[in-house]
ROSE-4610 file (N, C-alpha, C; in Angstrom, 1 decimal, always signed):
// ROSE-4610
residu = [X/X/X/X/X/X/X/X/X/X/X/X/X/X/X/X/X/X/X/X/X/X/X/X/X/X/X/X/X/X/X/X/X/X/X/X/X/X/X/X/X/X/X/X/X/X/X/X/X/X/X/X/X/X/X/X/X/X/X/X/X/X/X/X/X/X/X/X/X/X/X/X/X/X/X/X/X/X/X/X/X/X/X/X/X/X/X/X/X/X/X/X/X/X/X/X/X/X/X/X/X/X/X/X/X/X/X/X/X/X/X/X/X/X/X/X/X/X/X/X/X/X/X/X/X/X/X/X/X/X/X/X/X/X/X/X/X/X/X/X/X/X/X/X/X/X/X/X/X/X/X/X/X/X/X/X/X/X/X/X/X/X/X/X/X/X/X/X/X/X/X/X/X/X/X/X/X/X/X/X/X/X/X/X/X/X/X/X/X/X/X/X/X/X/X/X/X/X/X/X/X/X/X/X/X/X/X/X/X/X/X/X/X/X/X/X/X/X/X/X/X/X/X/X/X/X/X/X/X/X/X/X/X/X/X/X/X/X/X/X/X/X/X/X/X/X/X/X/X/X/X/X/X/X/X/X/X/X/X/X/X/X/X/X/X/X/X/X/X/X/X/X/X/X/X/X/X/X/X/X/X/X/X/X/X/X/X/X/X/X/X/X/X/X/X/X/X/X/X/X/X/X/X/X/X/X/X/X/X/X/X/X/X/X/X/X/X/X/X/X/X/X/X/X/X/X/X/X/X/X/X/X/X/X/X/X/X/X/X/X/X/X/X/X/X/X/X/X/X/X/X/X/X/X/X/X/X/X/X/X/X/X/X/X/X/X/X/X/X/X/X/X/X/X/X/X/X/X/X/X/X/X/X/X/X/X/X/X/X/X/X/X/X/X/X/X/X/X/X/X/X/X/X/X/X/X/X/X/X/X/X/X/X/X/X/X/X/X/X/X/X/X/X/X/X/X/X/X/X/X/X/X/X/X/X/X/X/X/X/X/X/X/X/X/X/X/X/X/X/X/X/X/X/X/X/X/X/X/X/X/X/X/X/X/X/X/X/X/X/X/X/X/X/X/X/X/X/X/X/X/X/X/X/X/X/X/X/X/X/X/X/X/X/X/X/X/X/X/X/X/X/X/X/X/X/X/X/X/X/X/X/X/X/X/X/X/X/X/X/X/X/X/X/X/X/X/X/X/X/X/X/X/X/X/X/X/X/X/X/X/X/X/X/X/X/X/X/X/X/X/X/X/X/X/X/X/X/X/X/X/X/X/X/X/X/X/X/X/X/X/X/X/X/X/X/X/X/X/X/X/X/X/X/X/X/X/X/X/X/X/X/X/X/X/X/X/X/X/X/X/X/X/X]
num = [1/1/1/2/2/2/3/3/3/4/4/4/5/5/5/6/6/6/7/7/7/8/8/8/9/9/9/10/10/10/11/11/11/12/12/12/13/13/13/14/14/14/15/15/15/16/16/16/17/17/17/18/18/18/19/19/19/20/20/20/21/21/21/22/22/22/23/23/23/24/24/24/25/25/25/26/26/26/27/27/27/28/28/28/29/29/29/30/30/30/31/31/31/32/32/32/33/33/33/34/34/34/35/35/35/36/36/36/37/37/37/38/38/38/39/39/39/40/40/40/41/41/41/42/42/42/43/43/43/44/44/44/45/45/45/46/46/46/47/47/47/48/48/48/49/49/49/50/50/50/51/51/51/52/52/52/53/53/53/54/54/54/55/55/55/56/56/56/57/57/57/58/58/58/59/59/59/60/60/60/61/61/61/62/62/62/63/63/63/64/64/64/65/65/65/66/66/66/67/67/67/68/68/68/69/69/69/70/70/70/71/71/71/72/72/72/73/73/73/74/74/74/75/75/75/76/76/76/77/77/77/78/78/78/79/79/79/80/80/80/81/81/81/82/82/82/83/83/83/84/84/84/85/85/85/86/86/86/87/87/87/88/88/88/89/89/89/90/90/90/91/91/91/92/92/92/93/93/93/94/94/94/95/95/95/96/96/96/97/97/97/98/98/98/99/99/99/100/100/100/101/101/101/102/102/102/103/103/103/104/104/104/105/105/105/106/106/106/107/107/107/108/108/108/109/109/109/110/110/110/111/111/111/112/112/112/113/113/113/114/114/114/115/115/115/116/116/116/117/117/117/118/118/118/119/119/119/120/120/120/121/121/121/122/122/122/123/123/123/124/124/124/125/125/125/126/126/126/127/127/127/128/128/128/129/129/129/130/130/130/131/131/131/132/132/132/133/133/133/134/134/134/135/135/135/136/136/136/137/137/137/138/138/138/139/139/139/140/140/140/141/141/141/142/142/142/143/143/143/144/144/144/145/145/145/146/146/146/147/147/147/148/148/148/149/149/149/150/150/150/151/151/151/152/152/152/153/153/153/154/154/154/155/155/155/156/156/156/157/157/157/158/158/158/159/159/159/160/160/160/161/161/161/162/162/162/163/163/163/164/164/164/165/165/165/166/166/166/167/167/167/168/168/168/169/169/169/170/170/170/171/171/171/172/172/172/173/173/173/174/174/174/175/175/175/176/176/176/177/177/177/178/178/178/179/179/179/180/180/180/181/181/181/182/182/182/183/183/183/184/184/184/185/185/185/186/186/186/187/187/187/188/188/188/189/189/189/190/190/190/191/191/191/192/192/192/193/193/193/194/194/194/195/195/195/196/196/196/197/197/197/198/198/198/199/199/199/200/200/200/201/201/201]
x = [+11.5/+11.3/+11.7/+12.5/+12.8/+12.0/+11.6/+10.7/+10.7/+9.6/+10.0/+9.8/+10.5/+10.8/+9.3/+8.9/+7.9/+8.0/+8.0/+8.2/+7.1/+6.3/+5.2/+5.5/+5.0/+5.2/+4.4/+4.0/+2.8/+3.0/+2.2/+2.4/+1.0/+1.1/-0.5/-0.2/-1.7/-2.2/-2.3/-2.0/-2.4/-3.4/-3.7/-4.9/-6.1/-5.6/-6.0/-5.9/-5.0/-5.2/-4.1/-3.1/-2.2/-1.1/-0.7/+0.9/+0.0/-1.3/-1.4/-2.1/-2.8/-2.5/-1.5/-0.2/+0.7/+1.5/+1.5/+1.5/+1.0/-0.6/-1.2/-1.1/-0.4/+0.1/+1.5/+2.2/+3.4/+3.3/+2.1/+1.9/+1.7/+0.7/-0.2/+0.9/+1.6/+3.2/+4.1/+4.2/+5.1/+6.7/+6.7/+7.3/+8.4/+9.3/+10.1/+9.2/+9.2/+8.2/+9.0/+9.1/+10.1/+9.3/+9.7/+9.2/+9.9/+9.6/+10.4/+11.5/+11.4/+12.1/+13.5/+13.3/+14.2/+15.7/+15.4/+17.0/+17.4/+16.7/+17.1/+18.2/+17.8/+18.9/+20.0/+19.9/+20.8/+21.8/+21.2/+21.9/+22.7/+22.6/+23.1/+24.4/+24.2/+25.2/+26.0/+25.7/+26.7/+27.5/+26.7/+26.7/+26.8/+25.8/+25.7/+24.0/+23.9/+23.0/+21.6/+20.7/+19.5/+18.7/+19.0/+18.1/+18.6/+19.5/+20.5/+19.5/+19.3/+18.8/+16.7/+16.4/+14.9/+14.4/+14.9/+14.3/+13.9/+15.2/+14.9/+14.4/+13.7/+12.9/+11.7/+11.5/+10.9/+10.6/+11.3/+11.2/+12.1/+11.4/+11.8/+13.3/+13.7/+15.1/+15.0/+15.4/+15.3/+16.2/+15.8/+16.2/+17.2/+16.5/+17.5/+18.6/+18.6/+19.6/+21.1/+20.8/+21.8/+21.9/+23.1/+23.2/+24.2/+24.2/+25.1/+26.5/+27.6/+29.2/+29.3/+29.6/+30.6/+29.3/+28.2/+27.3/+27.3/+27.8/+27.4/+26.5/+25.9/+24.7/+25.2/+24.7/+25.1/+23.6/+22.9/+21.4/+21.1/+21.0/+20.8/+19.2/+18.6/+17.3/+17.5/+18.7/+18.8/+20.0/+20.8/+21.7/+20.7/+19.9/+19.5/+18.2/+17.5/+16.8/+17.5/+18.7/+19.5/+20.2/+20.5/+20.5/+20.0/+18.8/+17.3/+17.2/+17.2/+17.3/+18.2/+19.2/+20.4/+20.2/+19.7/+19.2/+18.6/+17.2/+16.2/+16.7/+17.3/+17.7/+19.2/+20.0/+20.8/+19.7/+18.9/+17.9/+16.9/+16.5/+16.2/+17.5/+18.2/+18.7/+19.7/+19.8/+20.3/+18.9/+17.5/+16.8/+15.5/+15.4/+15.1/+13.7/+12.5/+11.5/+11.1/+10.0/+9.6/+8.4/+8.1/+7.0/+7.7/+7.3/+7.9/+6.8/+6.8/+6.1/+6.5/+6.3/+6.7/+8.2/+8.6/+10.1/+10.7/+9.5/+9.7/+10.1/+9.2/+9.6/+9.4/+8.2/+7.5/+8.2/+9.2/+9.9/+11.3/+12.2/+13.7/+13.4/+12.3/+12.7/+11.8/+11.4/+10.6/+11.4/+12.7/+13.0/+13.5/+12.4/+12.7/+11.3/+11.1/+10.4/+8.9/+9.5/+8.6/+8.1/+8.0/+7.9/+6.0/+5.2/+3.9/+3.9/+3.0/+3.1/+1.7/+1.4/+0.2/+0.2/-1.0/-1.5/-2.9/-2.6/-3.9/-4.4/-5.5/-6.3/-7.3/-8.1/-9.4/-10.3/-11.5/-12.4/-12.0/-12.1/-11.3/-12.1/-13.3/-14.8/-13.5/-13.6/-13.3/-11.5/-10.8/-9.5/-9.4/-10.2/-10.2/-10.6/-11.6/-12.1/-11.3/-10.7/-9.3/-7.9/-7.7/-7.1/-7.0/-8.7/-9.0/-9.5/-9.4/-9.6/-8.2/-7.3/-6.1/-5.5/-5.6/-4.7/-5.2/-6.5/-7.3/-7.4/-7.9/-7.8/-9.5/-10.0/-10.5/-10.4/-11.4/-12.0/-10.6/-11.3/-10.4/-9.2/-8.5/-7.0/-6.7/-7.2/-7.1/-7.2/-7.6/-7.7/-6.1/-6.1/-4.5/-3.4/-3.4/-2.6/-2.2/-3.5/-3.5/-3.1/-3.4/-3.2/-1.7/-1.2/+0.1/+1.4/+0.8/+1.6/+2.1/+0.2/+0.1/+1.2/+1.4/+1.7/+3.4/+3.9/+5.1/+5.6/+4.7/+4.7/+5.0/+4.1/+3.9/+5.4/+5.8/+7.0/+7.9/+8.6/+9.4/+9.5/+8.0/+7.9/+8.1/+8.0/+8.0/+9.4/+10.3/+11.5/+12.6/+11.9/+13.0/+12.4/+11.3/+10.7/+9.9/+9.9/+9.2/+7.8/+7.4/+6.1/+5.4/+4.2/+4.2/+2.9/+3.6/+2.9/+1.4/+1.1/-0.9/-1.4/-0.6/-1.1/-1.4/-2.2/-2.9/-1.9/-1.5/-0.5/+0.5/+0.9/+2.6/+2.4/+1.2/+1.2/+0.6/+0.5/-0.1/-1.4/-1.6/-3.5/-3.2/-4.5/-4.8/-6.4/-6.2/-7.7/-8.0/-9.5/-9.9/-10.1/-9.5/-9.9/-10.8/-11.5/-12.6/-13.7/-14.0/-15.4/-14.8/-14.1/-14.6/-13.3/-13.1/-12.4/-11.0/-10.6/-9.0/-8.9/-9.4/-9.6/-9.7/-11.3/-11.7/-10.6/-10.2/-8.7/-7.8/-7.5/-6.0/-6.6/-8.0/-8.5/-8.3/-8.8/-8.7/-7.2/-6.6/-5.1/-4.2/-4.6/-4.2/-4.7/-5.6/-6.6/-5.5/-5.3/-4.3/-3.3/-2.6/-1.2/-1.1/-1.7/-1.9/-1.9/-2.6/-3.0/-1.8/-1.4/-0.1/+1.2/+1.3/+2.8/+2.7/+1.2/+1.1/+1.4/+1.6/+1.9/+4.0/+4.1/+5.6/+6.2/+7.2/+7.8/+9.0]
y = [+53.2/+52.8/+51.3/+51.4/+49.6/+48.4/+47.8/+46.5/+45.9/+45.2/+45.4/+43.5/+42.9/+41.5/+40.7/+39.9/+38.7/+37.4/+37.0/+35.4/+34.7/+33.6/+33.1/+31.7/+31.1/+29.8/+29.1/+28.3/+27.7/+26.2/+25.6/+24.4/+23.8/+22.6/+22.1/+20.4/+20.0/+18.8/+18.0/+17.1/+16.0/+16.2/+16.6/+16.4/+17.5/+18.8/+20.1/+20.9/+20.6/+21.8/+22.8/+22.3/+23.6/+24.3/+22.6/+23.2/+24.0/+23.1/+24.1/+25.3/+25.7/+27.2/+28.3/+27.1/+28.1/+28.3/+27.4/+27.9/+29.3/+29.0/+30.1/+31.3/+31.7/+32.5/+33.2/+32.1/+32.4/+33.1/+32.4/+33.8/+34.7/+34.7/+36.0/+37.2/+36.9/+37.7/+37.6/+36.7/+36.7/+37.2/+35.6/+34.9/+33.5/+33.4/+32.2/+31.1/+30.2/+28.6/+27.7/+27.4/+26.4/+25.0/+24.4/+22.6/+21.9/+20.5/+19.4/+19.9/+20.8/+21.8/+22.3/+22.8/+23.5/+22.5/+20.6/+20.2/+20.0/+20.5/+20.4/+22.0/+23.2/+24.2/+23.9/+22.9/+22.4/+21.6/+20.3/+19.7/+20.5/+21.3/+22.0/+22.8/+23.5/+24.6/+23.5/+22.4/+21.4/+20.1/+20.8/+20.0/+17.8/+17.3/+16.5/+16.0/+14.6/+14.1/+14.2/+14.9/+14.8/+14.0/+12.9/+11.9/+10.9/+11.2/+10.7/+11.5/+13.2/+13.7/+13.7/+12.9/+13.2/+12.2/+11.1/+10.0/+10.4/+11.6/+11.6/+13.1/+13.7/+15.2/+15.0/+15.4/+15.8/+15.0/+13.5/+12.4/+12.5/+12.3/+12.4/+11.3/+11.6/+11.0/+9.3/+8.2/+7.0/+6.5/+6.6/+6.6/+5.8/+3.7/+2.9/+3.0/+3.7/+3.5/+5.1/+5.6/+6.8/+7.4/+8.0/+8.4/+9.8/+10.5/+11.7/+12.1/+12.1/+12.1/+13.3/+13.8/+15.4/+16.5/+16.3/+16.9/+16.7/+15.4/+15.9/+14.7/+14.5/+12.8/+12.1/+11.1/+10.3/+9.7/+10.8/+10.8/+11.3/+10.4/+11.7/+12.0/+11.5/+12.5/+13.9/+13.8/+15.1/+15.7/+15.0/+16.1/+16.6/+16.1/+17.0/+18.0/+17.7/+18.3/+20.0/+20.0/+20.9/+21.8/+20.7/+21.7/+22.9/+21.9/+22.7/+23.7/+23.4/+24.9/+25.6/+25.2/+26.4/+27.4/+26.6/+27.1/+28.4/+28.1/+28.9/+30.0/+29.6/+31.0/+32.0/+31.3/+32.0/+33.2/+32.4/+33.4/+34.5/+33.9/+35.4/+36.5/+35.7/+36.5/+37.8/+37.0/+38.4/+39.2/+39.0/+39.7/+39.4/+38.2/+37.4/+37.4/+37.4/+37.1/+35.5/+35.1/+33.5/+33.2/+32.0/+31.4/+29.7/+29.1/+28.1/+27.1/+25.7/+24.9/+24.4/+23.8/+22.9/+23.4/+22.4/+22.4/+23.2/+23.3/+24.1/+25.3/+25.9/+26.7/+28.7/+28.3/+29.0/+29.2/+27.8/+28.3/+28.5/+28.0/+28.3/+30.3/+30.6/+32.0/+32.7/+32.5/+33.2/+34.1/+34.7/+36.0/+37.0/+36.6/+38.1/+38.1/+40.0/+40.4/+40.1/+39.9/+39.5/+38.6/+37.5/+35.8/+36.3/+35.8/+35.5/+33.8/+33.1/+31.8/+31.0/+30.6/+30.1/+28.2/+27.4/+26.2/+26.1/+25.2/+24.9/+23.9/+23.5/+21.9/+21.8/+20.6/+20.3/+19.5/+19.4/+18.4/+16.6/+15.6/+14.4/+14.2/+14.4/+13.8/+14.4/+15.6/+17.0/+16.3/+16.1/+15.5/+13.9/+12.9/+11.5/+12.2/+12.7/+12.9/+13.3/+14.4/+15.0/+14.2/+13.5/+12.2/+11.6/+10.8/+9.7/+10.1/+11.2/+11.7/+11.8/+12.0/+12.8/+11.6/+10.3/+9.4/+8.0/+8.2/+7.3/+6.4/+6.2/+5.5/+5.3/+4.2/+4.4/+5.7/+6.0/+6.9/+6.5/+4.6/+3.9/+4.1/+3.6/+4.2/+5.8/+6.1/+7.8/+7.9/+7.9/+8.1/+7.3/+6.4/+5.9/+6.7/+6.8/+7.9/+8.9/+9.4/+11.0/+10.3/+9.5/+9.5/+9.3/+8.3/+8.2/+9.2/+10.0/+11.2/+12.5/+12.1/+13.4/+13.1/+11.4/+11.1/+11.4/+11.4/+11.0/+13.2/+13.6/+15.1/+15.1/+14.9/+15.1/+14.9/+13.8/+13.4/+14.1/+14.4/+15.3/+16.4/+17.5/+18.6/+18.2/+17.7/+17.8/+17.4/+16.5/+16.4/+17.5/+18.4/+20.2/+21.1/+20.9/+22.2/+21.9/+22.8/+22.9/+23.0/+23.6/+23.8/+22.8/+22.2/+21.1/+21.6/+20.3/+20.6/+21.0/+21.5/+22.1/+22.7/+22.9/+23.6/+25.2/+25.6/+27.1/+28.1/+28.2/+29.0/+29.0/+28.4/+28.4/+29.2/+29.5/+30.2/+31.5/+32.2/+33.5/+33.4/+32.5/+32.0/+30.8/+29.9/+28.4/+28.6/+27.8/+28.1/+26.9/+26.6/+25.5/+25.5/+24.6/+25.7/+24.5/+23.4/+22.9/+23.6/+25.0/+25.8/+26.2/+26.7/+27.9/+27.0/+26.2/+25.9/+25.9/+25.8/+26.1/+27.0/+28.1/+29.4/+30.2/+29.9/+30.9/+31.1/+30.3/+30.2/+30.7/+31.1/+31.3/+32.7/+33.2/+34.6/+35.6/+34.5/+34.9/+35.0/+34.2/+34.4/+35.8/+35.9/+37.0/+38.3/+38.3/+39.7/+39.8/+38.4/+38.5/+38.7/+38.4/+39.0/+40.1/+40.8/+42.1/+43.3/+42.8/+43.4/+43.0/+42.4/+42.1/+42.8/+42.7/+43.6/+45.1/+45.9/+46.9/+47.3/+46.1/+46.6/+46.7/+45.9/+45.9/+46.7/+47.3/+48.4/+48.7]
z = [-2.3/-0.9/-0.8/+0.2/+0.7/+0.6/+0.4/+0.2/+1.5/+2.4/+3.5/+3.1/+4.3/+4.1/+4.5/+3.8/+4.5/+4.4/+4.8/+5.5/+5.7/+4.4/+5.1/+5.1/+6.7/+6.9/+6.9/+6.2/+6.5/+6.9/+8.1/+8.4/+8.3/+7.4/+7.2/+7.7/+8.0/+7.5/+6.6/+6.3/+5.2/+4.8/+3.3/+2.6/+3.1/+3.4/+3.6/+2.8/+2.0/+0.6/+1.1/+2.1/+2.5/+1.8/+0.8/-0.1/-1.5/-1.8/-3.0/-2.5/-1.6/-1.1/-0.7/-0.1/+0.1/-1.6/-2.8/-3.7/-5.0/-4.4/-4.6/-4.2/-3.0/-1.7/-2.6/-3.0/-3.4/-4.5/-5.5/-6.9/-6.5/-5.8/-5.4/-5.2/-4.2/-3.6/-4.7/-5.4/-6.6/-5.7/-4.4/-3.9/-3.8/-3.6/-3.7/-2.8/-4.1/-3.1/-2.7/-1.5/-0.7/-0.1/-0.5/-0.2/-0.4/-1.6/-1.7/-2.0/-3.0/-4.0/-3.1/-1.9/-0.8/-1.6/-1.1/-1.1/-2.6/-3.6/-5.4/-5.2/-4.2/-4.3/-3.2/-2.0/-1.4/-1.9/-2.7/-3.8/-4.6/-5.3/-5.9/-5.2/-4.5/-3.8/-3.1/-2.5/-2.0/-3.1/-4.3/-5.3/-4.9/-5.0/-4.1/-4.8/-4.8/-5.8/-4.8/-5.1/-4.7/-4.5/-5.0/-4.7/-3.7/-3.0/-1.7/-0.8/-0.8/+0.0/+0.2/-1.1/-0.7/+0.3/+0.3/+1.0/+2.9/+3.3/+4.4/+4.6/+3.9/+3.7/+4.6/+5.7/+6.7/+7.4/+7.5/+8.4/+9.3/+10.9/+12.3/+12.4/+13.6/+13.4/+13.9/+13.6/+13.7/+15.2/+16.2/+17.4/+17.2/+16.7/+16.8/+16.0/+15.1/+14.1/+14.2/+15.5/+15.3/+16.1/+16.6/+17.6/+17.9/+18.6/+18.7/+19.8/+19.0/+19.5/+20.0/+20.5/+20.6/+19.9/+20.1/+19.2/+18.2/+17.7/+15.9/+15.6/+15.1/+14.8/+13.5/+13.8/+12.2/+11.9/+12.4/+11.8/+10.2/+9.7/+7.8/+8.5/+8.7/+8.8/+9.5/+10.7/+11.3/+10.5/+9.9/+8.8/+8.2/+7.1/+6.1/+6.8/+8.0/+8.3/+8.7/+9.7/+9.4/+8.9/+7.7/+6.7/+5.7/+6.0/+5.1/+6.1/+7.9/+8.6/+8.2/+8.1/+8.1/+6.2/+5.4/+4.2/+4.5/+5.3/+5.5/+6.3/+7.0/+7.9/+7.5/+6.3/+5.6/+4.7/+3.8/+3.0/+3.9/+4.8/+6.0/+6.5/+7.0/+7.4/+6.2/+4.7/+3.8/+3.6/+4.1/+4.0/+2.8/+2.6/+1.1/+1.8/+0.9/+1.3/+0.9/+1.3/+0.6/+1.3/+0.7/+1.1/+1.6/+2.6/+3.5/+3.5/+3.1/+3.6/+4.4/+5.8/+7.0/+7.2/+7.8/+8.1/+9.0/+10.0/+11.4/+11.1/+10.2/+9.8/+10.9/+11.5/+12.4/+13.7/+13.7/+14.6/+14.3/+13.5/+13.6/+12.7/+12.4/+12.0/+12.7/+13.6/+14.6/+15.3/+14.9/+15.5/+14.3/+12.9/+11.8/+12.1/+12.2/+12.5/+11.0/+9.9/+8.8/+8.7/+9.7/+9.5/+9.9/+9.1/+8.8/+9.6/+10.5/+10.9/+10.5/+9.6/+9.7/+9.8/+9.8/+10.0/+9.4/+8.4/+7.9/+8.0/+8.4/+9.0/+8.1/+8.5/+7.4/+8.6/+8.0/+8.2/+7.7/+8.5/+8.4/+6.9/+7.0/+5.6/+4.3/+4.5/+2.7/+2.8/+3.9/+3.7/+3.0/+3.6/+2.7/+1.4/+1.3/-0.1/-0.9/-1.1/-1.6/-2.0/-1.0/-0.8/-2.1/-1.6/-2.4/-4.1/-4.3/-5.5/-6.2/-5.8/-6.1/-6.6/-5.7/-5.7/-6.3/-6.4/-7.1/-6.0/-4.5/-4.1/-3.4/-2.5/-1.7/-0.5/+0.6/+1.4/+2.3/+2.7/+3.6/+3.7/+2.6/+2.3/+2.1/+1.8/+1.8/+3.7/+4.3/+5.9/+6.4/+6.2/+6.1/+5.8/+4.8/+4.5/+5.0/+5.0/+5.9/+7.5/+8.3/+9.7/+9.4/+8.2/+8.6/+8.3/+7.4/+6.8/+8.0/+8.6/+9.7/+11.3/+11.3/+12.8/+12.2/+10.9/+10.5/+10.7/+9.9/+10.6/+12.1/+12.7/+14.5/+14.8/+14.3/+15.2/+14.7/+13.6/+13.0/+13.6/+13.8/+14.2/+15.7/+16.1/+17.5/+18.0/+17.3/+17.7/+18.1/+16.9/+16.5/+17.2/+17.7/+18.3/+19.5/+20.6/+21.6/+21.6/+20.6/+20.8/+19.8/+20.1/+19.2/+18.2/+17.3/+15.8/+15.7/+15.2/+15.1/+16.1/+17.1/+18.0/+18.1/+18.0/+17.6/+18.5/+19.1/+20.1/+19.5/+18.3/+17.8/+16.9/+16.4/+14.5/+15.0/+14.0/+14.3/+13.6/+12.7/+12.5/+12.2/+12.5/+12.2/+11.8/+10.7/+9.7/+9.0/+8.9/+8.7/+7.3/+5.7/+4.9/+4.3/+4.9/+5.0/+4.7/+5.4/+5.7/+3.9/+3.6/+2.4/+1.3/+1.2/+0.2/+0.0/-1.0/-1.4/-1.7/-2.7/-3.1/-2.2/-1.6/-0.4/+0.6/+0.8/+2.0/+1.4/+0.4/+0.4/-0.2/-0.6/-0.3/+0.8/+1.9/+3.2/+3.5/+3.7/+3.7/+3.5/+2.5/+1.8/+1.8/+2.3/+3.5/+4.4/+5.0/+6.3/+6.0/+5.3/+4.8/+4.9/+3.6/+3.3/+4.3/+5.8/+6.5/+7.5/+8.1/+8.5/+8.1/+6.6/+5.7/+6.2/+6.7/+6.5/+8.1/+9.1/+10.4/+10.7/+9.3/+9.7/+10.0/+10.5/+10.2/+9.2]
């Protein structure tokens, strides 16, 4: 029997526990994991040094510094952001399944019928904390971080897409995984998956 395609997107918060759930997501499905990782297989296939391409990995486009000819930009935040689309939507469309962190992902493949859309958020308290554990930092600085990670998100996602970032109307669930953990959430998750794969056709 045919394998039928799934597509999970996940777009999270700062200091939510979203990439190591959508990790966990990705064993579980014993899934291709897509993140920083995406421009190390772009690098490659364009053969082209990676470390030219991480600096501008999910950062919004720099108004004063760039501008667009005939349609084309000499934005590298919107070259490589592009690219990483055009990545993603070559591997959908031969039919490839995966697991997606960010990267507007919910919406540039929002017309395969297998695309799963989720958003994971937190409580501000369980996000500093996580933060500030991870990184060895203060609460204070841990809330920094997270505001400036999340506003540098916002703008990104909201440059490529119409509908804007964390907004519950863009995903097909948004879940707080504050209430039940890292585990518990990506338990739950996976209820929902499971139960989703079996409406596909």
């Amino acid at each position: 029997m045919e394998k039928k395609q799934v597509i999970i997107a996940i777009g999270r918060e700062y200091g939510s526990g979203g990439h190591a759930i959508a990790e966990k997501l990705a064993e579980r499905f014993e899934l291709p994991f897509y993140d920083h990782n995406l421009l190390d297989e772009i690098a490659n296939e364009k053969n082209i040094d990676v470390n030219n391409l991480q600096k501008y990995d999910e950062v919004p486009r720099n108004r004063l510094f760039s501008r667009t000819v005939k349609g084309y930009s000499n934005s590298p935040e919107e070259v490589i952001a592009n690219m990483q689309f055009d990545f993603l939507r070559q591997k959908a469309e031969a039919g490839n399944s995966f697991v997606v962190v960010g990267r507007c992902a919910e919406t540039i493949l929002k017309d395969y019928k297998g695309l799963i859309s989720i958003f994971i958020l937190g409580d501000m308290d369980k996000k500093k904390a996580r933060v500030a554990e991870i990184y060895n930092m203060s609460e204070t600085a841990a809330e920094s971080k997270i505001m400036r990670h999340d506003k540098k998100r916002k703008s990104y996602h909201n440059y490529y897409c119409e509908g804007k970032w964390g907004d519950s109307r863009n995903y097909d669930l948004t879940i707080n995984s504050s209430k039940m953990g890292i585990e518990g959430t990506k338990d739950i998750l996976e209820e929902y998956i499971k139960g989703r794969m079996e409406t596909f056709d």
